[in-house]
C-alpha positions as a Markdown table, in Angstrom:
| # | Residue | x | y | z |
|---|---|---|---|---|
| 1 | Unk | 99.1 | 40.6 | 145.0 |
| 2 | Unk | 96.9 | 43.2 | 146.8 |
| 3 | Unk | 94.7 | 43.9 | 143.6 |
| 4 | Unk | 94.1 | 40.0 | 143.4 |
| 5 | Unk | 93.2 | 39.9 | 147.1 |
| 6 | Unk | 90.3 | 42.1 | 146.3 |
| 7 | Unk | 89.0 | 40.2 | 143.3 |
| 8 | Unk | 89.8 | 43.0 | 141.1 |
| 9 | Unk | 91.5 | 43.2 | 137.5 |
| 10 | Unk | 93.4 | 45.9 | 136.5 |
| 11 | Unk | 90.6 | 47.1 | 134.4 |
| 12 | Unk | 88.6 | 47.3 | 137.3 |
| 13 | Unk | 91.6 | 49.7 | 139.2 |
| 14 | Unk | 92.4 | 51.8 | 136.3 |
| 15 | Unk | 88.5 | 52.6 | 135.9 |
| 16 | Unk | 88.5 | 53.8 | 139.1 |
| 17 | Unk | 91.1 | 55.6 | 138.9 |
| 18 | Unk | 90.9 | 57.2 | 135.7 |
| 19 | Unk | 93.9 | 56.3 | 134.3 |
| 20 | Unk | 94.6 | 53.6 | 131.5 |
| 21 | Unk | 95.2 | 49.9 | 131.6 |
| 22 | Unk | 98.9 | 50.1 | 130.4 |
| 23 | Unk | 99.7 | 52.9 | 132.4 |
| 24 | Unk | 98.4 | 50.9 | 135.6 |
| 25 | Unk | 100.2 | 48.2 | 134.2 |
| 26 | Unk | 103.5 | 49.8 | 134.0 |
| 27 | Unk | 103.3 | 51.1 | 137.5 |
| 28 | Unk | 102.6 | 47.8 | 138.9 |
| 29 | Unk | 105.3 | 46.5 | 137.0 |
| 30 | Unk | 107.7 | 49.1 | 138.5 |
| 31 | Unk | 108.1 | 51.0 | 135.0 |
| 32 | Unk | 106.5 | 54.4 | 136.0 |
| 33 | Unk | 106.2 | 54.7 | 140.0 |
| 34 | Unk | 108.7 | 57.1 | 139.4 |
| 35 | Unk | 107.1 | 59.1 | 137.2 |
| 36 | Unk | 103.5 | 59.3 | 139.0 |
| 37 | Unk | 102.0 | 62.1 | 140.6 |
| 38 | Unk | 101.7 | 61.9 | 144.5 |
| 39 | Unk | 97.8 | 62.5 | 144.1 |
| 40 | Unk | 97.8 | 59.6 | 141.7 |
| 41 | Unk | 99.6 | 57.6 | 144.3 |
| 42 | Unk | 97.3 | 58.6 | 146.6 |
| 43 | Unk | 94.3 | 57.4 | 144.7 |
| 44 | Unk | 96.2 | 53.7 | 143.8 |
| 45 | Unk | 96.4 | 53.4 | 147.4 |
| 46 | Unk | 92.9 | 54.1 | 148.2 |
| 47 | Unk | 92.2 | 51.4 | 145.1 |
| 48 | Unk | 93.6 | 48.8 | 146.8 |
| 49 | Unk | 92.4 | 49.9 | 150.3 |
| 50 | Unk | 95.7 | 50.5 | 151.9 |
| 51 | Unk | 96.9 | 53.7 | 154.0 |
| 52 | Unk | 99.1 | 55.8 | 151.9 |
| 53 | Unk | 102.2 | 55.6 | 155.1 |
| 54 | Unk | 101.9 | 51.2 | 153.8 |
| 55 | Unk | 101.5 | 52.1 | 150.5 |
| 56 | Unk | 104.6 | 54.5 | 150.5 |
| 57 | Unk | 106.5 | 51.8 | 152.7 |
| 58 | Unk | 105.9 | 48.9 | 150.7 |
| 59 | Unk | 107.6 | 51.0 | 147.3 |
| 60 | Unk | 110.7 | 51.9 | 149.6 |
| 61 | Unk | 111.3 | 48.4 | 150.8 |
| 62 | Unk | 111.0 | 47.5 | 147.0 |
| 63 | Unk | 113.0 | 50.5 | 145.8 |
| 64 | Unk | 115.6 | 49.3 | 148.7 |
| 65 | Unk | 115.5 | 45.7 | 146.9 |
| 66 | Unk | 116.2 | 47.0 | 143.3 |
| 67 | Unk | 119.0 | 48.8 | 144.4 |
| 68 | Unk | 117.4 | 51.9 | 144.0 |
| 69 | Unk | 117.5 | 53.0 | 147.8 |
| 70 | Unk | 120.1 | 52.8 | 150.4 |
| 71 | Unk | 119.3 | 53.9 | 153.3 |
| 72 | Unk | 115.7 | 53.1 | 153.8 |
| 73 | Unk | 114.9 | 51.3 | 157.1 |
């Protein structure tokens, strides 16, 4: 929802982060967050102009969601 708020495709992101359309794809879709390097998260985040603390909260609370997290408040 955040890339669409700033006009951008995921093209556009993966450009500008050097990384490829189906990879950026996959990590929006929740297929490789877990598998991304920190500095890559870092640089998603500053993509879709967010502070890395939201960024890093808004995967917990979805992590929580799936199931995948138990205890994050």
């Amino acid at each position: 929802m955040r890339r669409k708020a700033l006009h951008k495709t995921l093209e556009d992101i993966a450009y500008d982060i050097g990384v490829s359309y189906n990879y950026l794809l996959n990590i929006e879709n929740g297929h490789q967050g877990d598998k991304a390097s920190f500095i890559l998260m870092i640089k998603i985040a500053k993509a879709y102009q967010i502070n890395i603390d939201e960024f890093y909260h808004q995967e917990c609370l979805y992590q929580k969601e799936k199931g995948v997290l138990k205890d994050y408040d």
